[in-house]
N, C-alpha and C positions, 0 to 999 in steps of 0.2 A: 547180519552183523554179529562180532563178537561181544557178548556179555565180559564184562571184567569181574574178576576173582578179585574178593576180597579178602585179605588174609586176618585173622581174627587169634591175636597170638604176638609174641615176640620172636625173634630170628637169633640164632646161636651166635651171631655175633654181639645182638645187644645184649643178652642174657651173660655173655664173658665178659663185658665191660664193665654190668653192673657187680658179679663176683670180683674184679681184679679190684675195684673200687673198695668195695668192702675189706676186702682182704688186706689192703694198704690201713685205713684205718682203724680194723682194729689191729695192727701191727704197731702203730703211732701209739694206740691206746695203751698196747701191752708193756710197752718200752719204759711208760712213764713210773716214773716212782713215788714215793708217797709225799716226799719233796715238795712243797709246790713250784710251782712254773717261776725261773728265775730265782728261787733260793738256794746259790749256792755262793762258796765264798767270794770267785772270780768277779762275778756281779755286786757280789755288796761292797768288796774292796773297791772296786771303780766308783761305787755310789758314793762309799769314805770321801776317795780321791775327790770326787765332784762337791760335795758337803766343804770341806776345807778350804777349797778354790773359791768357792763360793765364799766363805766368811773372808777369804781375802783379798777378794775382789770390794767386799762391805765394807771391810773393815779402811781400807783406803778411798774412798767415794763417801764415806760418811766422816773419816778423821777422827775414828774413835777406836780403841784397840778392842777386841773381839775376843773371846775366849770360847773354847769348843771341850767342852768337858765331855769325856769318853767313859761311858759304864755299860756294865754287862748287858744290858741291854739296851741301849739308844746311846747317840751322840747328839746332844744339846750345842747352840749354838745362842750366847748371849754377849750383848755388848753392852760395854762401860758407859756410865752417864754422863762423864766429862770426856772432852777430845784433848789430844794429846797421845804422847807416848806411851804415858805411866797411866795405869786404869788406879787412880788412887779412890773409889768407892768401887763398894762392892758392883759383880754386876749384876742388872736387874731386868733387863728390857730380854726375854726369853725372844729370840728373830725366829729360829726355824728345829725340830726336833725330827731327828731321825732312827728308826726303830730298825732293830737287830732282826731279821726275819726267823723265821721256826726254820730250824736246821742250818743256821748259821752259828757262827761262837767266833766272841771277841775273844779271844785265849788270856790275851796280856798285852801289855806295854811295855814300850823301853824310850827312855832318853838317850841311849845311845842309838846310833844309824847302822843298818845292816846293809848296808847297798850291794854285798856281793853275797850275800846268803851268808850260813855257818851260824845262824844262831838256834839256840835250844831253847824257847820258853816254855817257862809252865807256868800253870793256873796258881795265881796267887792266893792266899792261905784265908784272904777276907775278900771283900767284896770288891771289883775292881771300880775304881776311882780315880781318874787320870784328866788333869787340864793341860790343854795346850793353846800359848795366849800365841794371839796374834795381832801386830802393830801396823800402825797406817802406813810406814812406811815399807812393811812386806817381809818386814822379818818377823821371823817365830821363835819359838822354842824346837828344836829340835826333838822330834818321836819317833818310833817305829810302832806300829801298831797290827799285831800277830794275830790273820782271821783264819780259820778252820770252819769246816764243815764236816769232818770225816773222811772226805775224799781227795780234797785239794787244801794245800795251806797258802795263802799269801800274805805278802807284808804288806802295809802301806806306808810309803817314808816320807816323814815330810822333813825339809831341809831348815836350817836355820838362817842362813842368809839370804836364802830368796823366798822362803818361806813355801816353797813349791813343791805340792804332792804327788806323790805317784806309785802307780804297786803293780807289784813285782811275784811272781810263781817263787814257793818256794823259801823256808826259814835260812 
């Protein structure tokens, strides 16, 4: 009888698999930048987008008008204590707060709508400070709201009559 040979060692195919491995990941590793994961403007303007929807989704299921106050750094979201149309007391009941991540920038606001691009903002001279109410029955106040990161700018527009968010590449 034949004794079998035991091979005591890895075969140059496993040994290139675990190189091409390697090589892939720290390629992944090298790529990233100091950013974290998902901060960039594309993503937080959709998150915007999502945050608004969301207060006007609330704001009619509860019958109370909502108000989303926008600052340099978070977008607050609080609703009125009486229902109706008109928020005649302040509001107080804070529902949900959303944070500006590190290397993102709300640049500005506008009350007017940019829906095909061509606008030029700049950083206002004092702190930014911007509400946008929203009513039960789905109308808003009309905004634009101008995010940057350095690399990409986008707007996010909410509408006055339907009260309906959305963003867009691009001032």
């Amino acid at each position: 009888m034949r004794a079998r040979r035991v091979s005591a060692g890895f075969t140059l195919v496993e040994m290139m698999v675990v190189i091409a491995i390697i090589a892939i990941l720290s390629a992944l590793l090298i790529s990233t930048s100091s950013r974290p994961i998902g901060a960039n403007a594309r993503n937080y303007s959709e998150q915007v987008v999502s945050t608004i929807n969301f207060a006007r989704l609330r704001a009619g299921a509860t019958r109370r008008v909502h108000i989303v106050q926008v600052t340099g750094n978070q977008l607050a979201i609080y609703a009125c204590a009486n229902t109706g149309l008109v928020c005649t007391s302040p509001p107080g009941d804070l529902i949900q707060q959303v944070r500006v991540p590190k290397g993102v920038t709300i640049l500005n606001t506008s009350s007017s709508l940019y829906p095909t691009g061509g606008a030029s903002p700049t950083a206002p001279s004092g702190a930014l400070n911007s509400s946008l109410s929203i009513r039960p029955d789905g109308q808003s106040t009309a905004m634009t709201i101008f995010i940057t990161d350095k690399h990409e700018y986008w707007r996010v527009l909410v509408y006055h009559v339907t009260g309906g968010a959305y963003a867009r590449q691009g001032w």
